[in-house]
N, C-alpha and C positions, 0 to 999 in steps of 0.2 A: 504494500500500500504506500508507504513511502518514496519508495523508489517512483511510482507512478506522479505521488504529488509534486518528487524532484524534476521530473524531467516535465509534466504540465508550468513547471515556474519556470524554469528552462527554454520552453519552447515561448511563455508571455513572456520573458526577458528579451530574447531574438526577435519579437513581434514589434515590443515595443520601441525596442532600439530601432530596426526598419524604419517604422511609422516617425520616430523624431530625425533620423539622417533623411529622410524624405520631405519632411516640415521645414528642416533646415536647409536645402537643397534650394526648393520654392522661397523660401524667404529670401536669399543670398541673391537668386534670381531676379526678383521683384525690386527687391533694394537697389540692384546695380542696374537694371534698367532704370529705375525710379534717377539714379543719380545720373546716370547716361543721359537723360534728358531734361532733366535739370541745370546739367552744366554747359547745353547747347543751347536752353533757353537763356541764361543767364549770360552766355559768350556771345549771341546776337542780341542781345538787350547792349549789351556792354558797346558793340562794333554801333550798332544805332548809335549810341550816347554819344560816344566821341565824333562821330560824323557829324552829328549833331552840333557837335561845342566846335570840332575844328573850322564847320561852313560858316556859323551862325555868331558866337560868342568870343572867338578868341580877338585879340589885338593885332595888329600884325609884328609879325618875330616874335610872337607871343606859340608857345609850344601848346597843345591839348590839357597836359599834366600839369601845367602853370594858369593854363586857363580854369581851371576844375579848381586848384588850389586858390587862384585870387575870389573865382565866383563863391566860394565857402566863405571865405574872412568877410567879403562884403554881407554875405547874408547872415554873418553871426555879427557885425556890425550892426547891420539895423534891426537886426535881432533884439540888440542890447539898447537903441536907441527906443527900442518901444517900452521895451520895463524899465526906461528912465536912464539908461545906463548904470545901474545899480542891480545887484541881486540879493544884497544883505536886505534885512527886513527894518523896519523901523518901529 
């Protein structure tokens, strides 16, 4: 009788392992698709942007990278101009 209920835990041990390297298999799948296209949305968003700042925004001899970096400071400029130029409280 034992031996029977060793080898029935035996045989749900080999099932269950199956059943999770197969869960695991699909998920790994899923995820790197998921991030495979994630990171082609994100790298055409990116190609727009810059196209974007190089036609539109920048100065001239003004680089992309320098243009993004001055368009930040000014908008954290008037950022600051709206709360007063202060963020302490009173």
């Amino acid at each position: 009788m034992n031996k029977v209920i060793s080898s029935a835990i035996k045989a749900n041990e080999k099932i269950a392992e199956g059943v999770t390297s197969g869960y695991k298999k699909i998920e790994e799948g899923v995820v790197g698709g998921y991030k495979k296209i994630e990171n082609g949305v994100v790298g055409g968003y990116k190609k727009i942007e810059d196209k974007f700042v190089e036609k539109y925004l920048t100065h001239e001899g003004e680089t992309v990278e320098e243009a993004k970096k001055r368009l930040t400071e000014e908008q954290a400029a008037r950022a600051g101009e709206k709360t007063g130029g202060s963020t302490s409280k009173h």
